[in-house]
C-alpha positions as a Markdown table, in Angstrom:
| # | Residue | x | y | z |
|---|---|---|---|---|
| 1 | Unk | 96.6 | 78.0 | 119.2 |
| 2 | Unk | 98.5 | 80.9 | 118.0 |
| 3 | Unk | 101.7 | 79.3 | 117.2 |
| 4 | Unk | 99.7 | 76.8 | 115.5 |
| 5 | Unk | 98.9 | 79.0 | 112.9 |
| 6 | Unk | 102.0 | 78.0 | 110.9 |
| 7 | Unk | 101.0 | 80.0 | 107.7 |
| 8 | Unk | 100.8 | 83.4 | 109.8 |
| 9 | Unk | 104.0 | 83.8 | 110.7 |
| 10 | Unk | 105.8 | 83.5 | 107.0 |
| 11 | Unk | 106.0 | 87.0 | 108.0 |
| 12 | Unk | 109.1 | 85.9 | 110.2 |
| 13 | Unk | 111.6 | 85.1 | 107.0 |
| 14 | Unk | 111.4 | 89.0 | 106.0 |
| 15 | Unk | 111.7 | 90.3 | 109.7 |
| 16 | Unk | 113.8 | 90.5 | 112.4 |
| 17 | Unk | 112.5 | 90.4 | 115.9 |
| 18 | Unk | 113.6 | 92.3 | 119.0 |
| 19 | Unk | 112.1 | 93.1 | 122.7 |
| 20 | Unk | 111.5 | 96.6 | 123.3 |
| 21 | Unk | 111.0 | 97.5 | 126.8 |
| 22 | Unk | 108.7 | 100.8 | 126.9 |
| 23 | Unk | 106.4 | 102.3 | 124.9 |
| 24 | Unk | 108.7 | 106.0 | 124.3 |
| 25 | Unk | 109.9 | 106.1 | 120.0 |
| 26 | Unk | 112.2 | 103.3 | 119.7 |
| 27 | Unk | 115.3 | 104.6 | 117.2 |
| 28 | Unk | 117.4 | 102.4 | 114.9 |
| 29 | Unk | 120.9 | 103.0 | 113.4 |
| 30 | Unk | 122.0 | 102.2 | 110.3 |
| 31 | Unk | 125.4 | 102.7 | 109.6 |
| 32 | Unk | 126.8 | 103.3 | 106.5 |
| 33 | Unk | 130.5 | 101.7 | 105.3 |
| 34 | Unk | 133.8 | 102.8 | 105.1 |
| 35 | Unk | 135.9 | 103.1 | 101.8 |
| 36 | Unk | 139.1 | 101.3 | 100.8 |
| 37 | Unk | 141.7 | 101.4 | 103.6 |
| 38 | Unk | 144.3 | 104.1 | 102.5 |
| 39 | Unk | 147.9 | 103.2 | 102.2 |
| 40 | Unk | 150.5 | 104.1 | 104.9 |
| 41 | Unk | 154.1 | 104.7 | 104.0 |
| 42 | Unk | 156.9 | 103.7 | 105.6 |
| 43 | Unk | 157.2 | 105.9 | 109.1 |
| 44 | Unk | 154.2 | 107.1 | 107.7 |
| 45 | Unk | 151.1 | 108.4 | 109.7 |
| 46 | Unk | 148.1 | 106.8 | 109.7 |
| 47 | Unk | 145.5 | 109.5 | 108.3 |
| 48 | Unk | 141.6 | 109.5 | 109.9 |
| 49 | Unk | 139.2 | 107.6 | 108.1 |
| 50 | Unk | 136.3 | 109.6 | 107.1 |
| 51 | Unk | 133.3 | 108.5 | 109.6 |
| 52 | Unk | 130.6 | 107.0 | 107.2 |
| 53 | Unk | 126.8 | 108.3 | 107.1 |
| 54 | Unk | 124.0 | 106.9 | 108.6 |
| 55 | Unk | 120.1 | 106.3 | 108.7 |
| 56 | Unk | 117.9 | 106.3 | 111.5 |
| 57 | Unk | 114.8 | 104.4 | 111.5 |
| 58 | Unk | 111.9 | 104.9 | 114.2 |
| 59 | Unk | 108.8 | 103.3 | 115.6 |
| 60 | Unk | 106.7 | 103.2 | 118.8 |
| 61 | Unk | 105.1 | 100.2 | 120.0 |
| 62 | Unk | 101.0 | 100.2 | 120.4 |
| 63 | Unk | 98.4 | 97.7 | 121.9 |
| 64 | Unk | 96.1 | 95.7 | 120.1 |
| 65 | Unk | 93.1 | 94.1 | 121.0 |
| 66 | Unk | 89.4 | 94.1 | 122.6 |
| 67 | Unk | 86.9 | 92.3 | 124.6 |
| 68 | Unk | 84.3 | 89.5 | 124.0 |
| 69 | Unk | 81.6 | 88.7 | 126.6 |
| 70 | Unk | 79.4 | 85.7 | 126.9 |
| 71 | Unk | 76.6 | 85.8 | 129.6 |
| 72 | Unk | 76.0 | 83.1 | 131.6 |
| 73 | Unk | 72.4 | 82.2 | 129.4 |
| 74 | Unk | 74.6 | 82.1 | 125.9 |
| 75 | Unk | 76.9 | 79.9 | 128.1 |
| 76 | Unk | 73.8 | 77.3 | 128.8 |
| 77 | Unk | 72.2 | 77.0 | 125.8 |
| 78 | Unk | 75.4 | 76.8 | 124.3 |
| 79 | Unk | 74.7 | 73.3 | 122.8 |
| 80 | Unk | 77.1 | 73.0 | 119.6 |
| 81 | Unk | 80.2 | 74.3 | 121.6 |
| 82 | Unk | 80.3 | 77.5 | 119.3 |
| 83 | Unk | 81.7 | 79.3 | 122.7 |
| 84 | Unk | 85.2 | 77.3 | 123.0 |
| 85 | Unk | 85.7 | 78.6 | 120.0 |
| 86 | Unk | 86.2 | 82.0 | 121.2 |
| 87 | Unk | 89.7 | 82.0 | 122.5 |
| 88 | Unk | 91.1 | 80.4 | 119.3 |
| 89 | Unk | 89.3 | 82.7 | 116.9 |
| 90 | Unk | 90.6 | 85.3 | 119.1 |
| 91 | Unk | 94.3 | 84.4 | 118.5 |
| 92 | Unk | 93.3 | 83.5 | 115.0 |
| 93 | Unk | 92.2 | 87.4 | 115.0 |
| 94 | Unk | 95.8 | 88.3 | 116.2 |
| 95 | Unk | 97.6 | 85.9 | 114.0 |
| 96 | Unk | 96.0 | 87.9 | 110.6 |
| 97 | Unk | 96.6 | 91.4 | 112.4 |
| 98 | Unk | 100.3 | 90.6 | 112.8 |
| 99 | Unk | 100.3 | 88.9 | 110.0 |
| 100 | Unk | 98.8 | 92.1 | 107.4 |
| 101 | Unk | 101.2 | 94.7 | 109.8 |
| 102 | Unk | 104.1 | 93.2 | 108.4 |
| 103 | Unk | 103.3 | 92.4 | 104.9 |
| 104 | Unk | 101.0 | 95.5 | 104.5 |
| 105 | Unk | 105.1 | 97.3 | 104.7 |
| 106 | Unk | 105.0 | 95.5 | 100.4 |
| 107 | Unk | 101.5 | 96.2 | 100.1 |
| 108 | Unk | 101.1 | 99.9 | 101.3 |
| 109 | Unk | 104.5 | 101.1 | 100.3 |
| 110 | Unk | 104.4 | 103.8 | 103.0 |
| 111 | Unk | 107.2 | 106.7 | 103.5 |
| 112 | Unk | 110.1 | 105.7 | 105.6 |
| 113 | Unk | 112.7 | 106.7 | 107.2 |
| 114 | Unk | 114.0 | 109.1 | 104.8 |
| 115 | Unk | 110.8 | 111.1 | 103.5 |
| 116 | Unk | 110.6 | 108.7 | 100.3 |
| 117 | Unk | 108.0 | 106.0 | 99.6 |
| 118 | Unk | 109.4 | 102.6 | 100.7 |
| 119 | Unk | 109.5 | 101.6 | 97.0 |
| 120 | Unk | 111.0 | 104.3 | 95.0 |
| 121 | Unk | 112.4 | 105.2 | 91.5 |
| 122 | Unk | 115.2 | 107.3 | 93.6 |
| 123 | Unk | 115.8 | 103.9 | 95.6 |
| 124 | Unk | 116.2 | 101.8 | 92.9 |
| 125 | Unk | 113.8 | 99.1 | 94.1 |
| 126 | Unk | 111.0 | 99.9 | 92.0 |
| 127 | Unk | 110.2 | 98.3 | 88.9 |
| 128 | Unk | 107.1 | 97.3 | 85.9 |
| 129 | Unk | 107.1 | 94.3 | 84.9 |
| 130 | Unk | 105.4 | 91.3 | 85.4 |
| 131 | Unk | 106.9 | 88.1 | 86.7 |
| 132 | Unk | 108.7 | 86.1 | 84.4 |
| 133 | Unk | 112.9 | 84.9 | 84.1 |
| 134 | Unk | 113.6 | 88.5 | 82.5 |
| 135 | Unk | 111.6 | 90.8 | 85.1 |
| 136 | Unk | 113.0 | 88.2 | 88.1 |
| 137 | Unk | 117.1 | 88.8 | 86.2 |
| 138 | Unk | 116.5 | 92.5 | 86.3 |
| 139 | Unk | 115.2 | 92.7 | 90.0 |
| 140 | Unk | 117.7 | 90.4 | 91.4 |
| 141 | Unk | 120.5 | 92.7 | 89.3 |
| 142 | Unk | 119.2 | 95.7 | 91.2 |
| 143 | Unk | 119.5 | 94.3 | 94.1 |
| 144 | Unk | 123.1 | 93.3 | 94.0 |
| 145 | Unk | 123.5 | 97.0 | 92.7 |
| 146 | Unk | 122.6 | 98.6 | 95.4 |
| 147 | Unk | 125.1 | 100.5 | 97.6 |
| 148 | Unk | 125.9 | 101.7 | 101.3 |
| 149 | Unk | 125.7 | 104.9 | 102.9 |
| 150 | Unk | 128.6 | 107.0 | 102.5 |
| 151 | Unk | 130.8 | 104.5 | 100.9 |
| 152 | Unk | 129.1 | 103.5 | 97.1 |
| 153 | Unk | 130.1 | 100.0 | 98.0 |
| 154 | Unk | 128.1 | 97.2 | 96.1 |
| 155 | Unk | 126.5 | 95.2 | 98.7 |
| 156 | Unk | 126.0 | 92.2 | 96.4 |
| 157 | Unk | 122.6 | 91.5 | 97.7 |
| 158 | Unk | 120.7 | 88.3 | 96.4 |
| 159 | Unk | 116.5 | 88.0 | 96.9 |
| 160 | Unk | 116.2 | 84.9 | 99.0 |
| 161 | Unk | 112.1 | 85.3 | 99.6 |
| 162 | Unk | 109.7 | 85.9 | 96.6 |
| 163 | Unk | 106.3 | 87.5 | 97.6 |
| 164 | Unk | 103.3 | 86.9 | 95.9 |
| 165 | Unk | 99.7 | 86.5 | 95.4 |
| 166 | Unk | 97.8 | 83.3 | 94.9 |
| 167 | Unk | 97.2 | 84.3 | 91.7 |
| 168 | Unk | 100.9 | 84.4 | 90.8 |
| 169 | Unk | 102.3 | 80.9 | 92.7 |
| 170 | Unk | 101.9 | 78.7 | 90.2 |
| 171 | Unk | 104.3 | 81.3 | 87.7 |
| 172 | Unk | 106.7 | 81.7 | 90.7 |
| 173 | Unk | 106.2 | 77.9 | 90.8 |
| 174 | Unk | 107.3 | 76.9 | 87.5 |
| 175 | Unk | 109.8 | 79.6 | 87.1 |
| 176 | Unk | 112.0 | 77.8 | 90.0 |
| 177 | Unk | 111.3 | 74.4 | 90.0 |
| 178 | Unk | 109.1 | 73.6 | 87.2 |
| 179 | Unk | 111.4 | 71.0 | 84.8 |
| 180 | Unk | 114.9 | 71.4 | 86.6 |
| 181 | Unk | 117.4 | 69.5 | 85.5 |
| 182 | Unk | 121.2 | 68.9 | 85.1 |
| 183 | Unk | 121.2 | 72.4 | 82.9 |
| 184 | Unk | 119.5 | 74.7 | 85.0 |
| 185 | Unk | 118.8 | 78.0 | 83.7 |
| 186 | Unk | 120.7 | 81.3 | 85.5 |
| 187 | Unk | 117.3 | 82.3 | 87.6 |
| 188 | Unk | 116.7 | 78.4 | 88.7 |
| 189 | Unk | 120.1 | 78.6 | 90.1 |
| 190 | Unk | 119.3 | 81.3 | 92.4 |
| 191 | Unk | 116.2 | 79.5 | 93.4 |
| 192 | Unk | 114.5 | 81.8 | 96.1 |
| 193 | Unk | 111.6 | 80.6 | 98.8 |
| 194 | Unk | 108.6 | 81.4 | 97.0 |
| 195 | Unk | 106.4 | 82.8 | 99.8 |
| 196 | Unk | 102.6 | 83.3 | 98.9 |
| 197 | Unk | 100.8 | 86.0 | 101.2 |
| 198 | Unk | 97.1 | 85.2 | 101.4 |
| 199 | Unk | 95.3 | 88.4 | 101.8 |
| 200 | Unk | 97.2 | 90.4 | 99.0 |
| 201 | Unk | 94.2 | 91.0 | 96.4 |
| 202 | Unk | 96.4 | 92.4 | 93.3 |
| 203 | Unk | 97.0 | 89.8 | 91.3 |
| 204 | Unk | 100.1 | 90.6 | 89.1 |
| 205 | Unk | 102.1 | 92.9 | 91.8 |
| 206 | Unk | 105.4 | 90.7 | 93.4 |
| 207 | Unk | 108.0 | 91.6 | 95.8 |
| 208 | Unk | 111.7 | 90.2 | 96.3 |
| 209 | Unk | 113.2 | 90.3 | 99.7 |
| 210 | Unk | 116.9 | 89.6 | 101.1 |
| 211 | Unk | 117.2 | 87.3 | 103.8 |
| 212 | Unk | 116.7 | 89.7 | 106.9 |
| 213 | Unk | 119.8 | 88.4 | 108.7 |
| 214 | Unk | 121.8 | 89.2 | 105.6 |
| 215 | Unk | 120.8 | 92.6 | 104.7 |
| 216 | Unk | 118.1 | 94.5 | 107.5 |
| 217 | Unk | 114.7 | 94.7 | 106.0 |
| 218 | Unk | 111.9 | 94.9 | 108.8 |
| 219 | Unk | 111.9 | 95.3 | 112.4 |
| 220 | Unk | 109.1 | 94.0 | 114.8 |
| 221 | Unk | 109.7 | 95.3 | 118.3 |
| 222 | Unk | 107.1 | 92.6 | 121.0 |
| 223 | Unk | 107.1 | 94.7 | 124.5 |
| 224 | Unk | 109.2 | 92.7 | 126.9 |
| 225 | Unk | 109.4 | 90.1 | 124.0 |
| 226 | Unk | 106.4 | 88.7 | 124.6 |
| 227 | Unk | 106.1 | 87.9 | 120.7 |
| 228 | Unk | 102.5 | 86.0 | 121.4 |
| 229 | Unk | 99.5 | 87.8 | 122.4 |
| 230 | Unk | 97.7 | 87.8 | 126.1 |
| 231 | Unk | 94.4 | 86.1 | 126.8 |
| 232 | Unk | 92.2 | 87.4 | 130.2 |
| 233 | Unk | 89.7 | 85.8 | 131.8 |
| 234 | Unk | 87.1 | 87.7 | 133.7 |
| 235 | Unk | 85.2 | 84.8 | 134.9 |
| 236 | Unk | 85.4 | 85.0 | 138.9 |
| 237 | Unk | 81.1 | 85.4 | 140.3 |
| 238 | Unk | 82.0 | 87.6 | 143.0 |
| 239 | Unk | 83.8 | 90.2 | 140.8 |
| 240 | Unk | 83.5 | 92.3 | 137.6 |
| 241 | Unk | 81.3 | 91.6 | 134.9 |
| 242 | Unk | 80.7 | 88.3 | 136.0 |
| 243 | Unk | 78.8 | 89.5 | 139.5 |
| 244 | Unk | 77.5 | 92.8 | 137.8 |
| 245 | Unk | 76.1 | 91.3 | 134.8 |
| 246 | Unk | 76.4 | 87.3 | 135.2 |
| 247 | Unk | 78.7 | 87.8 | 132.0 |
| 248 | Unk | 81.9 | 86.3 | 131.5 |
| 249 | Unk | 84.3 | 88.4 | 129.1 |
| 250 | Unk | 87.2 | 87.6 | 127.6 |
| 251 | Unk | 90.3 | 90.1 | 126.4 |
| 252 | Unk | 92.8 | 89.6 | 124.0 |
| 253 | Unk | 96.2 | 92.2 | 124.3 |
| 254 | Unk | 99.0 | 91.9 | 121.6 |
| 255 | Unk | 101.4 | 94.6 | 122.0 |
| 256 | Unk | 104.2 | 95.6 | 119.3 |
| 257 | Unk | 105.5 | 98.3 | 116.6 |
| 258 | Unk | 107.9 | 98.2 | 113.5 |
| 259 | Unk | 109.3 | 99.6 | 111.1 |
| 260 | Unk | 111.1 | 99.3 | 107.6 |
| 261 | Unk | 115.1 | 99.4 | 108.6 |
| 262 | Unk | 116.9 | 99.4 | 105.2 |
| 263 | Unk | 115.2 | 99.9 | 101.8 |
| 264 | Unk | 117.8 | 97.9 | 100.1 |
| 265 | Unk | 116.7 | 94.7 | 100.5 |
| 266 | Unk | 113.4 | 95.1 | 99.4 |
| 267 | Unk | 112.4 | 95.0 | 96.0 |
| 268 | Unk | 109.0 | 95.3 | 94.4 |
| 269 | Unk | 107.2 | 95.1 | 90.9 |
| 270 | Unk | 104.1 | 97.5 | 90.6 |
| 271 | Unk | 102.8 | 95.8 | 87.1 |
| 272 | Unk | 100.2 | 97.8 | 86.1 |
């Protein structure tokens, strides 16, 4: 039933996954690049290259979840099968949690690693204007613009997933695809997947992100890598709540952390 849920895991194409096997601060280095290889002369020594910066990201893991009981007279007059329900609404309840932790990263814009807001003016990855070719041109140039750590190297980054609200998929819709033809226009060529997220309620705010295997964005960490969430069944008469209170419970445990690994593939429009 969880996996089911195709919609709830678009959160997948702007995260990476990883296990994590404890629940002690899980830390994450980024390193930063190197500049042009010097020359070497003839007989020449080879000088030491300067060792670039880095960044270190950090999270901890946490559990999610809760318990639902049912006693045994719900059970019985239970006539419309409203109680098998349970377990999928359940992992429908984990799907949307998941689901929010990741995208709520866009959403919030919450400090990161270095001190700053996620989305900021000093970053670069923060812009005004509403969706259209221009705004889209001008996001995707800052983008490739951005640098590494310690070298100023262009990374050359393109968007490859375009957030939005339902409000704005039909703009992002017609942007893209909307009368293509033989002479497509500079943005249609780039052509990103244009990925609605159903629970964001601002209606003219987008966000661009780089494909995570290209250019780190988010890292989810699943404990052990279980990546879908547990389901218990107390239901056994001669134990627990089942013998103390003829009530059969169920619990639901999903267990995982992340956090925002490299700014510079995230992009976002705060359009005011």
């Amino acid at each position: 039933l969880y996996t089911a849920q195709v919609d709830l895991q678009s959160w997948r194409r702007i995260a990476s996954v990883v296990p994590v096997n404890d629940f002690r601060t899980q830390e994450r280095f980024q390193m930063g690049g190197y500049g042009n290889l010097p020359t070497v002369a003839e007989r020449g020594n080879y000088a030491a290259i300067n060792t670039p910066s880095d960044e270190k990201a950090s999270y901890a893991i946490t559990k999610r979840g809760g318990t639902e009981s049912v006693t045994i007279e719900s059970i019985r007059n239970d006539d419309v099968g409203a109680l098998r329900r349970i377990p999928g609404e359940l992992a429908l309840a984990a799907g949307n949690t998941l689901h929010e932790f990741v995208f709520d990263f866009i959403r919030a814009n919450p400090a990161i690693y270095d001190g700053k807001t996620l989305f900021h003016t000093d970053h670069g990855n923060l812009g005004t204007a509403a969706l259209d070719a221009a705004s889209f041109t001008a996001a995707r140039l800052a983008m490739a613009k951005q640098v590494r750590a310690g070298s100023a190297k262009r990374l050359g980054i393109a968007p490859a997933i375009l957030m939005v609200p339902f409000e704005l998929q039909e703009t992002a819709f017609n942007l893209f695809v909307r009368g293509q033809n033989l002479d497509k226009t500079f943005v249609q060529t780039i052509n990103p997947e244009v990925l609605p997220v159903s629970y964001w309620s601002d209606a003219t705010d987008w966000a661009l992100s780089a494909d995570p295997q290209r250019c780190p964005t988010i890292e989810i960490g699943f404990l052990d890598g279980r990546e879908e969430p547990e389901l218990f069944v107390q239901d056994t008469p001669t134990v627990g709540s089942m013998f103390a209170n003829d009530t059969l419970t169920y619990k639901i445990r999903h267990i995982y952390g992340g956090a925002v690994m490299d700014y510079r593939g995230l992009y976002k429009a705060v359009v005011a």
